[in-house]
C-alpha positions as CSV (number, residue, x, y, z in Angstrom):
1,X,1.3,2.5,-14.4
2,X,1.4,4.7,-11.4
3,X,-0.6,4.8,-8.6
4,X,-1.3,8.5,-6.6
5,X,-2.1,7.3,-3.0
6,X,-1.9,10.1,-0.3
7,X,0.9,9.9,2.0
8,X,-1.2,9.4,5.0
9,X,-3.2,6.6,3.5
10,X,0.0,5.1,2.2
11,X,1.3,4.6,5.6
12,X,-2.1,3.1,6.8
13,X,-2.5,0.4,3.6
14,X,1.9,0.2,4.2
15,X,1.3,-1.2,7.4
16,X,-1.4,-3.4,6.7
17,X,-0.1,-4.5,3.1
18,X,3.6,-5.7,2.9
19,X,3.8,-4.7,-0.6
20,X,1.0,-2.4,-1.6
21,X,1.7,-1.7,-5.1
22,X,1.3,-5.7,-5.5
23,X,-1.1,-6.3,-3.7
24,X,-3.1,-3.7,-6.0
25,X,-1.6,-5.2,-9.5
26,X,-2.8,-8.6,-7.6
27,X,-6.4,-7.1,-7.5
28,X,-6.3,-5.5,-10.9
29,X,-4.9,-9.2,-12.4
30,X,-7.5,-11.3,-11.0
31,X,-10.6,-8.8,-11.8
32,X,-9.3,-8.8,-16.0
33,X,-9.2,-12.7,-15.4
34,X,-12.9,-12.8,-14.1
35,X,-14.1,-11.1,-16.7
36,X,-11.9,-12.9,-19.3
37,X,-9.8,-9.9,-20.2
38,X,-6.8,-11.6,-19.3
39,X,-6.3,-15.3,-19.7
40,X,-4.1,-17.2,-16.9
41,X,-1.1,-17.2,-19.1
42,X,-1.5,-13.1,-19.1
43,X,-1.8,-13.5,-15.3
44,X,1.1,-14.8,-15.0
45,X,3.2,-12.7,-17.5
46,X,1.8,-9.4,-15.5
47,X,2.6,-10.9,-11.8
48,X,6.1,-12.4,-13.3
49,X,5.2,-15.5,-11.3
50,X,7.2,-18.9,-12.5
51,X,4.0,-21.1,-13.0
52,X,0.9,-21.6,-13.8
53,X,0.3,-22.7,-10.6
54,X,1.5,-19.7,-8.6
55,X,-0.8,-17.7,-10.8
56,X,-3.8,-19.9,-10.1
57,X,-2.7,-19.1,-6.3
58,X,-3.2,-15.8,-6.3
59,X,-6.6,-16.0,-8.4
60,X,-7.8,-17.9,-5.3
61,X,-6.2,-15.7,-2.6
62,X,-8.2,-13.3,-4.8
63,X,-10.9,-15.0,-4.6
64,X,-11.3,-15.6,-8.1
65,X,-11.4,-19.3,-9.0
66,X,-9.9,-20.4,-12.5
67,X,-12.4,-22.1,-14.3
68,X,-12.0,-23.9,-17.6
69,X,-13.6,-22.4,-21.0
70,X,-15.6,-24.6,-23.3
71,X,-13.0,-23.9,-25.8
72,X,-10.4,-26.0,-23.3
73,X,-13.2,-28.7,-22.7
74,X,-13.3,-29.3,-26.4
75,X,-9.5,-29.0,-26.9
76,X,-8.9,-32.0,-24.3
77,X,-11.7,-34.1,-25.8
78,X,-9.7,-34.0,-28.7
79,X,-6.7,-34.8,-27.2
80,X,-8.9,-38.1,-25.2
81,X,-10.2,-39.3,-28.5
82,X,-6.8,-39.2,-30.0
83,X,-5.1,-41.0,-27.3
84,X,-8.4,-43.6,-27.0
85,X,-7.6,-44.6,-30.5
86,X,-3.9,-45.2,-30.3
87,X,-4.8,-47.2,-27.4
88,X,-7.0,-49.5,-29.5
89,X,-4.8,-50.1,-32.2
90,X,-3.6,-53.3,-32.5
């Protein structure tokens, strides 16, 4: 992808942006995760970030706040009632 910014604005968003072009991928990450075009794993695939947790980071510097899905709610119920019965297993 390739961005056409005008020289002159270039230099204006240079000196208030370190790094422009990711600041804008940044923006363009965290609006696909709001509206659940990208999940957080995507996020951090497209940003190259090591973690989860770095990608979470920049949702909130974003100010997009990961939320969890109903589908992830039901997943670790799952996982709870599993664990709640090998723990009462004699």
């Amino acid at each position: 992808m390739t961005l056409d910014i005008p020289d002159d604005l270039l230099g204006e968003l240079s000196a208030k942006f370190h790094d422009a072009g990711l600041t804008a991928l940044e923006a363009l990450a965290a609006r696909a995760y709001a509206e659940e075009v990208l999940s957080l794993e995507q996020v951090r695939q497209l940003l190259d970030l090591p973690s989860r947790w770095e990608a979470e980071a920049v949702l909130k510097r974003q100010g997009v706040w990961p939320g969890t899905t109903v589908a992830e709610v039901l997943a670790d119920l799952e996982v709870l009632g599993k664990l709640s019965r090998l723990h009462e297993a004699p």
